[in-house]
N, C-alpha and C positions, 0 to 999 in steps of 0.2 A: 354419800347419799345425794341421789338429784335434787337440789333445792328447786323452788319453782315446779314442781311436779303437781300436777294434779290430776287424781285419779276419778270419774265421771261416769254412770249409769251412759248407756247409751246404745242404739239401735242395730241391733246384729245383722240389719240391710243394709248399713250406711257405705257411703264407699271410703271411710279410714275403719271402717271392721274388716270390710272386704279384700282391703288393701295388706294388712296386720298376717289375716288367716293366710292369705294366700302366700307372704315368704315364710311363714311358718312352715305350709304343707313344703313349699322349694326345701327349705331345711330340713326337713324330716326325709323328703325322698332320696336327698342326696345320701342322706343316714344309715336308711334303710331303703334301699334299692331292691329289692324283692319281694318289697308290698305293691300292687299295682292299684291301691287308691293314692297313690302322689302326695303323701302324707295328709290325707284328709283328716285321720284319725277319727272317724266313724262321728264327726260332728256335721251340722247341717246350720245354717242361721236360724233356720224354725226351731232350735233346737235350746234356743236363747230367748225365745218371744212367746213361749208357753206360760202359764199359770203357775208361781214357784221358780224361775229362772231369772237369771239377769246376764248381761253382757256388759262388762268396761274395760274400760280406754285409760290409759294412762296418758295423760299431756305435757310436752315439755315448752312451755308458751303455746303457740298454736299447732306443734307438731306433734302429733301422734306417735308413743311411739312405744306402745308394749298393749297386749288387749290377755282378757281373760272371761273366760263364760263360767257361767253355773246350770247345769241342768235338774231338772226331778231325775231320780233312778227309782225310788219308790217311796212309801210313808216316811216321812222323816230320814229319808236318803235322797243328798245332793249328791253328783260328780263334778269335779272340776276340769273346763276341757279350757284347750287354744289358749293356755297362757304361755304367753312369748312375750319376748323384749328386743329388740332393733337391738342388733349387736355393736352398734355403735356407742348406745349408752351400757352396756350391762357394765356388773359389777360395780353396780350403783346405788344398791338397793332398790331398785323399782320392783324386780321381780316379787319379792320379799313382800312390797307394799302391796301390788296385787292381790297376795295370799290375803292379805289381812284386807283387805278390801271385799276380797271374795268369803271371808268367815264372817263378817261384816253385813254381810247379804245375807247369808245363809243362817247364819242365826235369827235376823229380822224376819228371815219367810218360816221360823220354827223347825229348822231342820238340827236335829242332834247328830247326825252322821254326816261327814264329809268325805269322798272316796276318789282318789283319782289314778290316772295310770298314766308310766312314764317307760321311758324306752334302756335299755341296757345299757345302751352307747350313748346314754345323758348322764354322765356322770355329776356334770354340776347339778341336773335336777333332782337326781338322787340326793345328795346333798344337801339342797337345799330344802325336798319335803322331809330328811329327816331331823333339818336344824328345828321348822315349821314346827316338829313335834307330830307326824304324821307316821305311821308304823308300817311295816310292810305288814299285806295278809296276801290271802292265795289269790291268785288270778281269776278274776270276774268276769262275766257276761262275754262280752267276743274277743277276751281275752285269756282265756282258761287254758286253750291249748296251746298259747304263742310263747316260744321261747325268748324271744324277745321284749316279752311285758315285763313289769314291775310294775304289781297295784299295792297302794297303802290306803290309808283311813285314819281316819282321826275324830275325837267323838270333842262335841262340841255344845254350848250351852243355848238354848235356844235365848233369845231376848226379843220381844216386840219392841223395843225402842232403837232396834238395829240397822241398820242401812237398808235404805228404802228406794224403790224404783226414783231416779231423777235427785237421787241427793250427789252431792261431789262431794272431796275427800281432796285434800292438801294435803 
């Protein structure tokens, strides 16, 4: 486990989000090369600064070095998008800590549903939303007819004492 980690609410403009998402999409496109969004994975920064959303940062001292979003999908449905870890540090648990960072949130904004999608050829993220407790269902929204998806879910307790825009996480 990274000691020294801390994981931080933070602004889906800034330039270590901007910096995070974008070797993500590099990782993804090299992945999948016959998506021509460059692994954007159908996220936006707006997509993080709506009503019901959040964006964090994982920190290791002052570097940055794993991010994750939360979007609205509908009433009491989140998605989780752009969680990545600098492959420098994984298999550290950070990844892990974001999920819970990101349920953390999601329960705080009242959301009972969490949903996200992963790629075939992510074995360890399969993995690891099934260690999460996340289940596979059928493929969602712009991902219904990709063979290349894997969407799961996972249902969750809402809590108002829950992670709240601007709180950090050790």
């Amino acid at each position: 486990m990274a000691d020294g980690l801390e994981i931080r609410a933070a602004d889906p403009f800034s330039a270590e989000a901007a910096l995070l998402c974008t070797r993500l999409s590099s990782e993804l496109a090299v992945m999948y090369p016959e998506y021509i969004d460059a692994g954007a994975g159908d996220f936006r920064p707006e997509d993080a600064a709506v009503p019901g959303s959040a964006f964090l940062i994982a920190w290791l001292g002052d570097q940055p070095v794993g991010c994750a979003a939360l979007r609205p999908m509908a009433p009491g449905i989140a998605e989780f998008k752009r969680l990545y870890v600098e492959p420098r540090v994984r298999r550290q648990g950070i990844a892990g800590r974001l999920v819970v960072a990101l349920e953390l949130a999601a329960r705080g904004l009242g959301y009972t549903t969490v949903r996200l999608e992963t790629g075939v050829r992510q074995p360890g993220s399969i993995r690891a939303c099934e260690s999460a407790g996340f289940r596979r269902i059928a493929n969602y929204g712009i991902y219904i007819d990709n063979p290349l998806s894997l969407c799961f879910e996972k249902t969750i307790t809402p809590s108002p004492a829950g992670f709240a825009a601007g709180q950090s996480q050790s």
